[in-house]
N, C-alpha and C positions, 0 to 999 in steps of 0.2 A: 370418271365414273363416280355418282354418287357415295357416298360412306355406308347405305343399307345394303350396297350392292355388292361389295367388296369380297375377294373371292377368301372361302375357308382354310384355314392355315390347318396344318395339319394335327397341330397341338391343338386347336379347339375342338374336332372332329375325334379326338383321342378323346378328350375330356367329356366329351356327349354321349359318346361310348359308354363310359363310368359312371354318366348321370341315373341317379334316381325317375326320370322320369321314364313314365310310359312309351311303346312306342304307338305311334300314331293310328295303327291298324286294330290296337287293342279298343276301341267302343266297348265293349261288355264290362270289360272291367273298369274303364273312367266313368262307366255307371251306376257301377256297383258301389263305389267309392262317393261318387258325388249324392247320391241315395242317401248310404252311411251317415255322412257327413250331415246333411240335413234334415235328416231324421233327429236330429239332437234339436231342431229349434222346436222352443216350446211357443204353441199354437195360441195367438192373444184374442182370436175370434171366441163368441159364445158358442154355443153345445146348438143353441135353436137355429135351424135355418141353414146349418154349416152341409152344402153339398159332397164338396173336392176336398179330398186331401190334401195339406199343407205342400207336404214335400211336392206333390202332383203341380202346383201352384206355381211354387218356388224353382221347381224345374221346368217347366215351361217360359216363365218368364226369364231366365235365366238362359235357357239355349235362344231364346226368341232375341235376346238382346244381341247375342255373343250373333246372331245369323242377320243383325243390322236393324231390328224392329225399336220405334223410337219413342214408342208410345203403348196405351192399354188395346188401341183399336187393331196396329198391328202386330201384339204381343197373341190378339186373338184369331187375327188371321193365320199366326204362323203355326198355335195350335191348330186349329180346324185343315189348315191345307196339308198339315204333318200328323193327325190324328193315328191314322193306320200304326203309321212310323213309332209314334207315341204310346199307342196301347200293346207295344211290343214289352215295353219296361215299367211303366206309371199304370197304380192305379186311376180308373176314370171313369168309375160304374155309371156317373149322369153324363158321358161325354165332354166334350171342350165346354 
């Protein structure tokens, strides 16, 4: 059997237990957090012509990577076909 496949010992299932991380069902709060977190970058566009939101941006392009998209064409795709999805948590007053 491969080495990714290998089955979990009990001592690391303990320690995951103990881990600092989220569990996987929690989405509202690894948003809230990733939100947070990128609200701290300071925005290097000008004031004129600026539509979207930074953070709006940056999390889009950001979940569109992590969901396989390898480029700007399907970083836009994965906006527009997750929109609904999207305007649950991001602002997006001019849409994708």
């Amino acid at each position: 059997m491969g080495q990714g496949f290998a089955q979990v010992s009990p001592t690391s299932s303990a320690q995951a237990a103990s881990s600092s991380l989220l569990p996987a069902t929690d989405c509202e709060q690894v948003q809230q957090r990733l939100q947070a977190h990128f609200s701290k970058l300071v925005d290097p566009r000008g004031h004129q012509g600026v539509r979207h939101p930074l953070v709006s941006i940056v999390m889009i392009a950001l979940l569109a990577t992590i969901g396989g998209a390898s480029g700007w064409d399907e970083i836009e795709l994965y906006g527009i076909s997750h929109q609904p999805w999207l305007l649950s948590f991001l602002a997006l007053p001019w849409g994708i």
